[in-house]
LOKOL-937146 format. One record per residue (C-alpha): residue in three letters; x, y, z. Coordinates in Angstrom, 1 decimal. Layout:
<rs>
r r ALA | c1 X | c2 Y | c3 Z
...
</rs>
This chain:
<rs>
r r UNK | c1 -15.2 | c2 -65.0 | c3 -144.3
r r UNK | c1 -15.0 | c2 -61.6 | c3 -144.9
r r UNK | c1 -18.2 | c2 -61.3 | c3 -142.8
r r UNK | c1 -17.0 | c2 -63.1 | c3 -139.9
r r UNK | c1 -13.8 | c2 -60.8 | c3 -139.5
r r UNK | c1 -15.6 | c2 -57.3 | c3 -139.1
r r UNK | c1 -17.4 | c2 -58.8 | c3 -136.6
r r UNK | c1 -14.3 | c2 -60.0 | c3 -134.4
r r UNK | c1 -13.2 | c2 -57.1 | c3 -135.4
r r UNK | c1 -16.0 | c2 -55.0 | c3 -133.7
r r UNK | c1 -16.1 | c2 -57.2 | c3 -130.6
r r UNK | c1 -12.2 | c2 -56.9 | c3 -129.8
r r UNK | c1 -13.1 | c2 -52.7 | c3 -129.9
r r UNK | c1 -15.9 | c2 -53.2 | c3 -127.8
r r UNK | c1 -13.4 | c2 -55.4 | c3 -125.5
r r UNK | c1 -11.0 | c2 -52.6 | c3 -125.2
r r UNK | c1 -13.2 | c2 -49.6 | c3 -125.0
r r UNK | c1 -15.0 | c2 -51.2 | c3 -121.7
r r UNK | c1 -11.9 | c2 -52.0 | c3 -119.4
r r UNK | c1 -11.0 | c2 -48.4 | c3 -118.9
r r UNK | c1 -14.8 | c2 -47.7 | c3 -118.3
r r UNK | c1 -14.0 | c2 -50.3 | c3 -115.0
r r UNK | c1 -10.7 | c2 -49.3 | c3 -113.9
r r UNK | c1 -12.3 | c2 -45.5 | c3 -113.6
r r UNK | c1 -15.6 | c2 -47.1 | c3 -111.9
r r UNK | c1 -13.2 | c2 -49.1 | c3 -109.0
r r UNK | c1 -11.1 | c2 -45.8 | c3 -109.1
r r UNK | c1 -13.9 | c2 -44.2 | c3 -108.4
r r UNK | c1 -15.1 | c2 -46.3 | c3 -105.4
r r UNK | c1 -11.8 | c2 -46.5 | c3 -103.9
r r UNK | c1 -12.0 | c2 -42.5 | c3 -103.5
r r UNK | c1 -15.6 | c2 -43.2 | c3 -101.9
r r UNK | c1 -14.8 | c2 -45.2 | c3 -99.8
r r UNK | c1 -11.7 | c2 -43.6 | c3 -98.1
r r UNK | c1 -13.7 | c2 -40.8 | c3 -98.0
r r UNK | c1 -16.4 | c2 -42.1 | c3 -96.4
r r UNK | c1 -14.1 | c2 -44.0 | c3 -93.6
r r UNK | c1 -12.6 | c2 -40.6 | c3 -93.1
r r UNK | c1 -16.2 | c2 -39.3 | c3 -92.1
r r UNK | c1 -16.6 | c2 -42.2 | c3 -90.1
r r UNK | c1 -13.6 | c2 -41.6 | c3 -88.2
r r UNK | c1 -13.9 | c2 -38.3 | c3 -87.3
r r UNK | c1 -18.1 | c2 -38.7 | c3 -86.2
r r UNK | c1 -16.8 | c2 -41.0 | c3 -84.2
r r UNK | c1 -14.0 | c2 -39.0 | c3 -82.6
r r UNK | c1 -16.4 | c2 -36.5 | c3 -82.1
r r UNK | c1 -19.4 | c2 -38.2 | c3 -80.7
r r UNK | c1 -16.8 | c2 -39.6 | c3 -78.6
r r UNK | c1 -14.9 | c2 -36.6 | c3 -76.7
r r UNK | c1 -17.9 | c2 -34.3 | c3 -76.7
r r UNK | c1 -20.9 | c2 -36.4 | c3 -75.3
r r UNK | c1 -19.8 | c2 -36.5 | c3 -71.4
r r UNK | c1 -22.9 | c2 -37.4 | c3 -70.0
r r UNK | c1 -22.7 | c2 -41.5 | c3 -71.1
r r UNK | c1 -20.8 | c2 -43.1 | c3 -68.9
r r UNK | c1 -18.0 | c2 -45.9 | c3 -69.8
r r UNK | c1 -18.4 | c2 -48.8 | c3 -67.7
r r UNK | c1 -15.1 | c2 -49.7 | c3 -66.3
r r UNK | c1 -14.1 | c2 -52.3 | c3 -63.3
r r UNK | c1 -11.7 | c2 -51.1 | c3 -60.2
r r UNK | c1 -9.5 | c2 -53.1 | c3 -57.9
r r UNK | c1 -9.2 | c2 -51.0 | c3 -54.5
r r UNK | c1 -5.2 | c2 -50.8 | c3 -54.1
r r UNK | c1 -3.3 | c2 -52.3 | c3 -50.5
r r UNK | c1 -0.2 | c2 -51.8 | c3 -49.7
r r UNK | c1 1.4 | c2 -55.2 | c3 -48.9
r r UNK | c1 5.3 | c2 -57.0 | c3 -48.9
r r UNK | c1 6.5 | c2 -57.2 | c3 -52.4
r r UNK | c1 9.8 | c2 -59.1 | c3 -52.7
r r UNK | c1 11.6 | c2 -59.8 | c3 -55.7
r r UNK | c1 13.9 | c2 -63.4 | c3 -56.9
r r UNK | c1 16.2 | c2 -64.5 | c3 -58.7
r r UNK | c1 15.6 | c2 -67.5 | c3 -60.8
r r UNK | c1 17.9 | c2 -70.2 | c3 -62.0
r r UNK | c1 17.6 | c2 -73.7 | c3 -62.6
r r UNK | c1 19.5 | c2 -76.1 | c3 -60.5
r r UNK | c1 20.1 | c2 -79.9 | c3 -60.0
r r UNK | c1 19.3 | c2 -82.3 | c3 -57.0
r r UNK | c1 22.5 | c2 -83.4 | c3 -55.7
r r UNK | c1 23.5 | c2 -85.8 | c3 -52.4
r r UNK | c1 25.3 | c2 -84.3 | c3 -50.3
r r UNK | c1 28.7 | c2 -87.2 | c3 -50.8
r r UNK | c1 28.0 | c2 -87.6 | c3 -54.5
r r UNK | c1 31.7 | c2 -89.1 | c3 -55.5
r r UNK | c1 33.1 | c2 -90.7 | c3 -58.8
r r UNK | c1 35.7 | c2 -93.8 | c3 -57.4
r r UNK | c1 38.6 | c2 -94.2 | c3 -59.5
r r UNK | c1 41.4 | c2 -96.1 | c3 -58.3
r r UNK | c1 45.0 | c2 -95.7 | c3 -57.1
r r UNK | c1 46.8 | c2 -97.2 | c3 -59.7
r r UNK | c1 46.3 | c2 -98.3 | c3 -63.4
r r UNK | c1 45.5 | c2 -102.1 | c3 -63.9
r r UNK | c1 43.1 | c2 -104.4 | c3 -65.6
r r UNK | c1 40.1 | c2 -105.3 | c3 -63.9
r r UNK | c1 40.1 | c2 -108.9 | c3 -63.1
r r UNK | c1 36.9 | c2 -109.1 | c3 -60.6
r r UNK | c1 34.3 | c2 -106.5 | c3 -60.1
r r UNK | c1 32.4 | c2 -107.9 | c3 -56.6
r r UNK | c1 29.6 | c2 -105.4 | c3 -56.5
r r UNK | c1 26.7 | c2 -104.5 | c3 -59.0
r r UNK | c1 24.2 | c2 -101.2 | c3 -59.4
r r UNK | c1 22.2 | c2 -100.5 | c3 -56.5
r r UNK | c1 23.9 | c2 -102.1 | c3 -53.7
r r UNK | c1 24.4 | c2 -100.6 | c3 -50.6
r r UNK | c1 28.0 | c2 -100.3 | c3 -49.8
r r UNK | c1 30.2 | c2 -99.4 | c3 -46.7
r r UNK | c1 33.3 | c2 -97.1 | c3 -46.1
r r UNK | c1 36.4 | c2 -99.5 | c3 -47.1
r r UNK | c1 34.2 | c2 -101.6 | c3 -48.7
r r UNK | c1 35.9 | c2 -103.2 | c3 -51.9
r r UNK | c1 34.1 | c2 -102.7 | c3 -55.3
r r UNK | c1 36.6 | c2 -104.6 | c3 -57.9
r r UNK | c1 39.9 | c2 -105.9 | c3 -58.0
r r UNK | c1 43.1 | c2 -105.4 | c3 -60.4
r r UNK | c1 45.4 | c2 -107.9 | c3 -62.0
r r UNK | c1 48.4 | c2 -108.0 | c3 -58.9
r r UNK | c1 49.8 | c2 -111.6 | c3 -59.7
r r UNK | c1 52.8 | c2 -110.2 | c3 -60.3
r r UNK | c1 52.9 | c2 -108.5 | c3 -57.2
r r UNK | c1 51.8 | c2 -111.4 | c3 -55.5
r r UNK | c1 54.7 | c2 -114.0 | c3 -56.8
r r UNK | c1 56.8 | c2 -110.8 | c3 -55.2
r r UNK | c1 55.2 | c2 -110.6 | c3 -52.0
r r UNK | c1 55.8 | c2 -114.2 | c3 -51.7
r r UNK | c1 59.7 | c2 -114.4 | c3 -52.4
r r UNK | c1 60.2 | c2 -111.4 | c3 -49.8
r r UNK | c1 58.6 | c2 -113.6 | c3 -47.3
r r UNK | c1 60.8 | c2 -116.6 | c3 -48.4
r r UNK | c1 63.4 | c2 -114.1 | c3 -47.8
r r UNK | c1 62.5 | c2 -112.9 | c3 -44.8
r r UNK | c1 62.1 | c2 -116.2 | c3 -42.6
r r UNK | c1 65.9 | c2 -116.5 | c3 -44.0
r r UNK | c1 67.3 | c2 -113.4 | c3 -43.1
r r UNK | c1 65.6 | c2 -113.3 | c3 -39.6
r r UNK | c1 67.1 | c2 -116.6 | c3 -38.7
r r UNK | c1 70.3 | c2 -115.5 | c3 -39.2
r r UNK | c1 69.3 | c2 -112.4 | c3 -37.4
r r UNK | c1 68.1 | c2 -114.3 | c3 -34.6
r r UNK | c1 71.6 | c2 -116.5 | c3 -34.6
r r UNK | c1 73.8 | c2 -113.3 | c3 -35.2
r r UNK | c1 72.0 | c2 -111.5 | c3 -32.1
r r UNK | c1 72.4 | c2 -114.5 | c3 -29.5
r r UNK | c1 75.7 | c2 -114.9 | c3 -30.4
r r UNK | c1 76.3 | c2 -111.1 | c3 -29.5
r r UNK | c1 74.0 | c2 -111.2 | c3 -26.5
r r UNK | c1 77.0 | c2 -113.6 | c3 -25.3
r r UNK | c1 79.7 | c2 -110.9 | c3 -26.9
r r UNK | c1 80.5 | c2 -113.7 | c3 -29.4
r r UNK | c1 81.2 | c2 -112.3 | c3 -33.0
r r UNK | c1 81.6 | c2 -108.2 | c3 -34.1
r r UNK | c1 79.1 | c2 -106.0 | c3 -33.5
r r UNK | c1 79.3 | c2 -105.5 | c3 -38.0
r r UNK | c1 78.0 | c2 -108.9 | c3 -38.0
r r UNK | c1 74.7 | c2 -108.1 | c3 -35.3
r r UNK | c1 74.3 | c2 -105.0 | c3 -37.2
r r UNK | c1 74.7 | c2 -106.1 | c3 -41.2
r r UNK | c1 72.0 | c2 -109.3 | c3 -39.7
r r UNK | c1 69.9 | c2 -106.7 | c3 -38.5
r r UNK | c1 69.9 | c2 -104.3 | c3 -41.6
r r UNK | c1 69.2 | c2 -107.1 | c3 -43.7
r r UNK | c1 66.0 | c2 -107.6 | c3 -42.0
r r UNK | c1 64.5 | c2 -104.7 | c3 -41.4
r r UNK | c1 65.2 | c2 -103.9 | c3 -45.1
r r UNK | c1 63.3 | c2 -107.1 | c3 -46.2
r r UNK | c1 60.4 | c2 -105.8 | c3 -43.8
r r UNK | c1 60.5 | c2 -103.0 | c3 -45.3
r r UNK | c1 60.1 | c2 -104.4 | c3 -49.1
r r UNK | c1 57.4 | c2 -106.2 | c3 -47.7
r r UNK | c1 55.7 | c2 -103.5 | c3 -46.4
r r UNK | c1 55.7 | c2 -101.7 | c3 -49.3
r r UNK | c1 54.7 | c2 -104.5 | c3 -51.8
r r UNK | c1 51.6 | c2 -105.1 | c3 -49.4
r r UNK | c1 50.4 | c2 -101.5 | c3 -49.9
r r UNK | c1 50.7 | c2 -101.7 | c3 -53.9
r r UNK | c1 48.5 | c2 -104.9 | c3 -54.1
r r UNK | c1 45.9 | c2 -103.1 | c3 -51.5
r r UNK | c1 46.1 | c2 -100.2 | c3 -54.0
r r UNK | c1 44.9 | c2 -103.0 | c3 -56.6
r r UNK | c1 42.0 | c2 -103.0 | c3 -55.0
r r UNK | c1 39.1 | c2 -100.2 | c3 -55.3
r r UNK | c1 37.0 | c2 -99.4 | c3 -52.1
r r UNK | c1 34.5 | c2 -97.3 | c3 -51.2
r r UNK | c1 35.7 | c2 -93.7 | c3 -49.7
r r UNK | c1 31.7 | c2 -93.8 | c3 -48.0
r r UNK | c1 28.9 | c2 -95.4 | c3 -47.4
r r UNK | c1 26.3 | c2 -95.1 | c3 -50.0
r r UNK | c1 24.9 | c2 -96.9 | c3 -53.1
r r UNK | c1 26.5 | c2 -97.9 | c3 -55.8
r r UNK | c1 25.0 | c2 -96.1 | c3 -58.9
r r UNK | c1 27.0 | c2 -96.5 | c3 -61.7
r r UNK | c1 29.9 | c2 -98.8 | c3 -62.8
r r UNK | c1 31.0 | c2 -98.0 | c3 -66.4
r r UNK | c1 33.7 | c2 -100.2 | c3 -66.0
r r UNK | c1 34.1 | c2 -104.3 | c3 -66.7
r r UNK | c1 36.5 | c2 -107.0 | c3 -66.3
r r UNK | c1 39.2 | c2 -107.3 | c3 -68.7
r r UNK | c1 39.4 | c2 -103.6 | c3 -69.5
r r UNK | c1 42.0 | c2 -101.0 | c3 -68.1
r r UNK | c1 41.3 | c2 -99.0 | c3 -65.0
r r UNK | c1 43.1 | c2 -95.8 | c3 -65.1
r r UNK | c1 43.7 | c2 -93.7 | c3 -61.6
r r UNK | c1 41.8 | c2 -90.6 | c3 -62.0
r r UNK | c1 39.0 | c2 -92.4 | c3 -64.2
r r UNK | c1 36.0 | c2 -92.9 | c3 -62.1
r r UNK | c1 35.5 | c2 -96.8 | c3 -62.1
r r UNK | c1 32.4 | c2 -96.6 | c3 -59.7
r r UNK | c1 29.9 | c2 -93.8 | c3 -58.9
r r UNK | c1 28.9 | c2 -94.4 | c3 -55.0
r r UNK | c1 26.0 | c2 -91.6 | c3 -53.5
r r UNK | c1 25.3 | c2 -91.2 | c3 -50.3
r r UNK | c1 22.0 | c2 -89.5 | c3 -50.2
r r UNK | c1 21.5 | c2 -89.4 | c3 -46.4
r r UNK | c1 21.4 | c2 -85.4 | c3 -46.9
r r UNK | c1 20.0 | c2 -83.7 | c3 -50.2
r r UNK | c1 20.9 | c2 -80.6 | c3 -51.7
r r UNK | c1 20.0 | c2 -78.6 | c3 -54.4
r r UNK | c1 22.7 | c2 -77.1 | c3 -56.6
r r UNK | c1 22.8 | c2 -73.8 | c3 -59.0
r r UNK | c1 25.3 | c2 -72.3 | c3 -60.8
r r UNK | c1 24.8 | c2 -68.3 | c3 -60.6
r r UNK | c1 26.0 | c2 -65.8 | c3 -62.9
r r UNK | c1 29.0 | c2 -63.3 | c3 -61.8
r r UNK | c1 26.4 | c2 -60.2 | c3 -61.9
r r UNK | c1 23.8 | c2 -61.6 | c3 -58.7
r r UNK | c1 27.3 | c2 -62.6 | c3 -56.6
r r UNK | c1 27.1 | c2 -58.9 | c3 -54.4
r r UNK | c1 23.1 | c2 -59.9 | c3 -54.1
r r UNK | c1 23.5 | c2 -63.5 | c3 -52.4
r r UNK | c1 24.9 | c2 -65.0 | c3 -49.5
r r UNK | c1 24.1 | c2 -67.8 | c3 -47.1
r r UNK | c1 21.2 | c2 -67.8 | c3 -44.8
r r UNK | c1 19.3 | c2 -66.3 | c3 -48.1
r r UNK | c1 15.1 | c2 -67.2 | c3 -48.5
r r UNK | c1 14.9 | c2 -69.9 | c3 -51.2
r r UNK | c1 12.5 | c2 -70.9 | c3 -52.7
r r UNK | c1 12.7 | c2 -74.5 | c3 -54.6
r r UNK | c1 10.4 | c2 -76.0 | c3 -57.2
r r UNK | c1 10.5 | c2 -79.6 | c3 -58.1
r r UNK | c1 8.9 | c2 -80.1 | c3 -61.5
r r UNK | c1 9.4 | c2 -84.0 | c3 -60.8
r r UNK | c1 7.2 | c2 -83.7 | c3 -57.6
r r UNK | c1 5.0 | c2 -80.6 | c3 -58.5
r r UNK | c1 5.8 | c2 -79.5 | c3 -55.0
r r UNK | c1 7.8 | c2 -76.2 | c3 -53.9
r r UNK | c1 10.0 | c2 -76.0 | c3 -50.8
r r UNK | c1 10.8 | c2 -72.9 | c3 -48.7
r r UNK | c1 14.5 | c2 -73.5 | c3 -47.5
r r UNK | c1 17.9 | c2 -71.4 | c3 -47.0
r r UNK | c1 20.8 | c2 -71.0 | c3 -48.9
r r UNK | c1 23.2 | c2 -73.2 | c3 -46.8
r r UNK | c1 26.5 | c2 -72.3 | c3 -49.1
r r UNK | c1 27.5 | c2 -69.7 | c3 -51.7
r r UNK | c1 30.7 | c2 -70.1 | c3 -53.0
r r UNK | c1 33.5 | c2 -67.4 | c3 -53.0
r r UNK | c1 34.6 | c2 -68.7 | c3 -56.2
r r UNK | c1 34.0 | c2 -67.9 | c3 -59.6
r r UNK | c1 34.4 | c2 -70.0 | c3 -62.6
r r UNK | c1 36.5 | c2 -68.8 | c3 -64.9
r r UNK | c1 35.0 | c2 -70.5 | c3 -67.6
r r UNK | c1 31.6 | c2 -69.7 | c3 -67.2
r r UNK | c1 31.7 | c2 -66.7 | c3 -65.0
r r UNK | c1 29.5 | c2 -68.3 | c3 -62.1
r r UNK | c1 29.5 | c2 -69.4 | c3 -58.9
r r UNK | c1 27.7 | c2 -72.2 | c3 -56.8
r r UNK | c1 24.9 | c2 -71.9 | c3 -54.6
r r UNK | c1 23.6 | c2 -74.7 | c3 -52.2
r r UNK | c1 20.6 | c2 -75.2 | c3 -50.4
r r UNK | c1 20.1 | c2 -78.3 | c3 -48.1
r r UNK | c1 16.7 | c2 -79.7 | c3 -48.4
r r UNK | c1 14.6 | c2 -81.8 | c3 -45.7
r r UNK | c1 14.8 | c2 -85.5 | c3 -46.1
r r UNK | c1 11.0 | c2 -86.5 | c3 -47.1
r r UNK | c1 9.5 | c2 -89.9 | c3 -47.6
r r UNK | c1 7.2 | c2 -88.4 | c3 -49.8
r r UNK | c1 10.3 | c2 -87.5 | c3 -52.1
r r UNK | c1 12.3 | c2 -90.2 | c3 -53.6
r r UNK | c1 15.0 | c2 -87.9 | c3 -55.0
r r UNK | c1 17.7 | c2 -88.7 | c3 -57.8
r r UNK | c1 21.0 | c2 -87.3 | c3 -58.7
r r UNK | c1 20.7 | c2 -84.3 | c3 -61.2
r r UNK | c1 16.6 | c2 -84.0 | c3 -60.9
r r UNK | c1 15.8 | c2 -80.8 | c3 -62.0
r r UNK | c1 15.5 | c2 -77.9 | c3 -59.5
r r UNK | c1 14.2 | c2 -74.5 | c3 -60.3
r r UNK | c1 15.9 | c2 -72.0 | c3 -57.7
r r UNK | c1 14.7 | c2 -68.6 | c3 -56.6
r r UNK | c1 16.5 | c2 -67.0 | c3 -54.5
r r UNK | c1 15.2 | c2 -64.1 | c3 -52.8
r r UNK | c1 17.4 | c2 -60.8 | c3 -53.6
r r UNK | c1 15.1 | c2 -58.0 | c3 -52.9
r r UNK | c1 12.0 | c2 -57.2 | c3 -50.1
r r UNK | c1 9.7 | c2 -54.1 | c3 -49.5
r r UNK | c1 7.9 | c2 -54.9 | c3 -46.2
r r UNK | c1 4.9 | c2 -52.4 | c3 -47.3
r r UNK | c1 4.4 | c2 -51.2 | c3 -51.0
r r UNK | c1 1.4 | c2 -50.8 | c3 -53.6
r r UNK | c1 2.1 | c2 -53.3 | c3 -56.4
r r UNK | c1 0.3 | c2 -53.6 | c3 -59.5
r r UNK | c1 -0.5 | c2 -56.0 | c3 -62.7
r r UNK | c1 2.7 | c2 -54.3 | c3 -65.1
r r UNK | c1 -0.6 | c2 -54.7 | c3 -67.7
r r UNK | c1 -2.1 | c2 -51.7 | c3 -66.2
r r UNK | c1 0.3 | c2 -49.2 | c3 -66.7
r r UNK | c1 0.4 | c2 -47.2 | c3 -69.6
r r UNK | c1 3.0 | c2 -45.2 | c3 -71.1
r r UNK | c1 2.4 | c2 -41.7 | c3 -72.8
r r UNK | c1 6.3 | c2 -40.4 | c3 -74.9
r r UNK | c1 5.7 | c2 -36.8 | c3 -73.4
r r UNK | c1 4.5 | c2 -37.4 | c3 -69.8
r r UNK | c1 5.8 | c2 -41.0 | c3 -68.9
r r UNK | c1 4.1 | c2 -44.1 | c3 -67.1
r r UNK | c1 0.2 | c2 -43.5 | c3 -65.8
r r UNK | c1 -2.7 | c2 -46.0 | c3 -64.6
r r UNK | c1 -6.1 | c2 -44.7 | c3 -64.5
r r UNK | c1 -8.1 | c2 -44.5 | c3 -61.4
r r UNK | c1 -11.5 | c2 -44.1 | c3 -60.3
r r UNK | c1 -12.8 | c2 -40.8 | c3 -58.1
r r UNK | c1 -15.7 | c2 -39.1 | c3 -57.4
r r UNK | c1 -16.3 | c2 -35.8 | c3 -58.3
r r UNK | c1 -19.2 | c2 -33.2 | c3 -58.0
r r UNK | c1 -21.8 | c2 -36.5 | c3 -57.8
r r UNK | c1 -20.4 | c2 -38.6 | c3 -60.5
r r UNK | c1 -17.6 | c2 -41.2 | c3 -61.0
r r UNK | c1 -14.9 | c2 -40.3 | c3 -63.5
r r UNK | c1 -11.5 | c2 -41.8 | c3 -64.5
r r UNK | c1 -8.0 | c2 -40.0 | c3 -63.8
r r UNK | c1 -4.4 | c2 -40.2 | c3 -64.9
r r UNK | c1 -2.2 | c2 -41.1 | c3 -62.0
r r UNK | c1 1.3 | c2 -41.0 | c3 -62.7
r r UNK | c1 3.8 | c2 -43.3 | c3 -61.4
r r UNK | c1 7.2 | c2 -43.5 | c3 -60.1
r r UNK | c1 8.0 | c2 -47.4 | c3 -60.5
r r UNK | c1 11.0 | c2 -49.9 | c3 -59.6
r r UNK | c1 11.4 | c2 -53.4 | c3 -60.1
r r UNK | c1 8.7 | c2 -56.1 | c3 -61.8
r r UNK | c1 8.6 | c2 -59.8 | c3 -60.5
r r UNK | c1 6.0 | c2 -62.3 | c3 -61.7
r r UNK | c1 4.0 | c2 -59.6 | c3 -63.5
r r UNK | c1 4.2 | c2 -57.1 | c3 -60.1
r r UNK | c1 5.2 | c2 -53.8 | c3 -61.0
r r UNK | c1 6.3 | c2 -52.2 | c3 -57.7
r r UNK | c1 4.8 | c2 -48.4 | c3 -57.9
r r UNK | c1 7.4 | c2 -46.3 | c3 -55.6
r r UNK | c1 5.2 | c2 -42.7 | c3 -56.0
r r UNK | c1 1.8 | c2 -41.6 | c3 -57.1
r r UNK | c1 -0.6 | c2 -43.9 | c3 -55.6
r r UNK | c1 -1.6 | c2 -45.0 | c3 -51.8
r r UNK | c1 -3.8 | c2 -47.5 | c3 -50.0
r r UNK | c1 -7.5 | c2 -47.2 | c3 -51.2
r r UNK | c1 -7.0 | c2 -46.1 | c3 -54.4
r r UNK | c1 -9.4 | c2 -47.3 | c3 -57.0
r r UNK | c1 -7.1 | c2 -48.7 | c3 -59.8
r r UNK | c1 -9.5 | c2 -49.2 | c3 -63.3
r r UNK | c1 -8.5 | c2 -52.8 | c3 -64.7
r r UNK | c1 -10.3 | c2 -53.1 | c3 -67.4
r r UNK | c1 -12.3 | c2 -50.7 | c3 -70.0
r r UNK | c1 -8.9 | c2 -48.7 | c3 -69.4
r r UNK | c1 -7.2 | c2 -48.3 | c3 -72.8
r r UNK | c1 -9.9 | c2 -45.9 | c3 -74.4
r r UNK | c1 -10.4 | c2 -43.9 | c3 -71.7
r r UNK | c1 -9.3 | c2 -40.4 | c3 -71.3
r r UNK | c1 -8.9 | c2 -37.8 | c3 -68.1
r r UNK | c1 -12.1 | c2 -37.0 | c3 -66.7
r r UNK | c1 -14.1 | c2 -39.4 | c3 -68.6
r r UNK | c1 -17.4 | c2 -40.2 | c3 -66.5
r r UNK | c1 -17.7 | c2 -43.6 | c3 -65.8
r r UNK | c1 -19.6 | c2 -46.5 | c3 -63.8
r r UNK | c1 -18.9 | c2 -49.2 | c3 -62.2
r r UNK | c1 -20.1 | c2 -51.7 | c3 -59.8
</rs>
């Protein structure tokens, strides 16, 4: 036993004694090998900025000046141009709806009726009424054709029947307001109403579209509304169709939304049979706000920017025999679509370096097809 303890005893020393023999070792190392990286760095850095005569292969794009235009882009809706919710004139409950989703209706055409009975059962004592009244009318007024009777008489007759006309009239145009027509011709595309329930003026009852003429609709921030007016180059994407039309804006509104702080732009689109638009298909808009007829424009990827000096692109000359790579630096304005319009610092012909370009530096030699 006693055996068996100096002998754990020994191994735990042993234990002990060689883990700060490794931590030194990787210690060690660690210093070795950042010092060796270091040296790696810097033969590198040297080899690299003092051997001139290895040329960098690069590839050029020769620069042209061509139109660069610039658009604003917004996504919009495809719209008829008579897109109207039908409500009707006066509250009642629906007691026939005669048309269904899809059909084609005419202007005036009538899509449901309201509960009028009581209206009716009116209508028809007034006329009961009135066959009474105008016979006395007719006997009061023969009798003063003949100057029989006082003119009260032909005049009270008279008053009673034009008054009765008159209720008449008026009932007839509260039961036509119990019926809902169409304000245009169109189809019938949504009815969210059903007999029995309550149709309530201002409600739409019936959605009717006419889509004769299509348009696509945008609503555009406050900040573009000095930038666009009608007669405007549009462009118009149809996701749906994978197709892109080149149209006008047709309508920009003078108004702006309180709410949202934008204003609507319209742009009439080209019936196609090739197109079989639907209300509120997606439309993406651009609108054209900016042109430059002739400009160089180039990949925003090339330019580079240095804190001290600014924006610069490389490009390729030749000097004294060989071919080596300068800074150029640029004056630039707007970007569209990856486009970096360059407003100073190159012109037409310039070799632009598009790729190899990040580690070079002025006056590098290079080659290049």
């Amino acid at each position: 036993m006693k055996k068996f303890a100096i002998i754990s005893a020994c191994l735990f020393l042993m234990l002990a004694c060689s883990n700060p023999d490794k931590k030194a070792q990787l210690e060690k190392l660690k210093k070795q090998h950042d010092q060796i990286a270091s040296q790696i760095s810097a033969l590198e850095k040297e080899l690299k900025t003092s051997d001139k005569t290895q040329a960098t292969i690069v590839s050029i794009q020769p620069l042209i000046a061509q139109p660069f235009d610039h658009y604003i882009e917004v996504q919009g809706r495809i719209d008829g141009n008579e897109n109207i919710g039908v409500s009707p004139r006066t509250a009642g409950v629906v007691t026939r709806v005669i048309v269904k989703e899809g059909d084609f209706v005419k202007k005036g055409q009538v899509l449901a009726e309201l509960d009028a009975d009581v209206l009716k059962r009116n209508l028809s004592d007034l006329q009961s009424q009135l066959t009474f009244v105008t016979n006395l009318y007719d006997k009061q007024k023969a009798l003063w054709d003949q100057k029989i009777g006082s003119e009260v008489q032909y005049l009270t007759a008279k008053n009673n029947k034009e008054s009765v006309e008159n209720k008449i009239a008026s009932l007839r145009d509260q039961i036509s307001m119990s019926s809902i027509t169409s304000p245009i011709d169109g189809t019938v595309e949504d009815i969210p109403i059903k007999v029995g329930q309550l149709a309530v003026a201002g409600v739409p009852s019936f959605r009717v579209i006419n889509f004769a003429k299509v348009k696509a609709v945008a609503d555009v921030g406050e900040a573009y509304s000095s930038k666009i007016k009608t007669g405007d180059q549009v462009k118009i994407f149809l996701p749906d169709f994978n197709d892109e039309l080149q149209e006008n804006v047709t309508f920009a509104s003078k108004f702006i939304n309180l709410t949202n702080r934008t204003f609507t732009v319209e742009v009439e689109l080209p019936p196609s049979p090739n197109m079989l638009y639907r209300a509120n298909m997606i439309a993406v808009i651009r609108i054209k706000d900016y042109s430059n007829a002739s400009t160089i424009a180039v990949s925003q990827n090339f330019i580079q920017s240095s804190k001290d000096e600014g924006l610069f692109v490389y490009l390729a000359k030749e000097e004294n025999g060989k071919k080596v790579a300068r800074k150029s630096f640029i004056k630039t304005g707007i970007t569209y679509n990856g486009l970096t319009e360059v407003l100073g610092g190159l012109k037409d012909g310039d070799k632009l370096i598009t790729a190899g370009y990040k580690d070079l530096y002025d006056g590098q030699v290079i080659d290049y097809k």
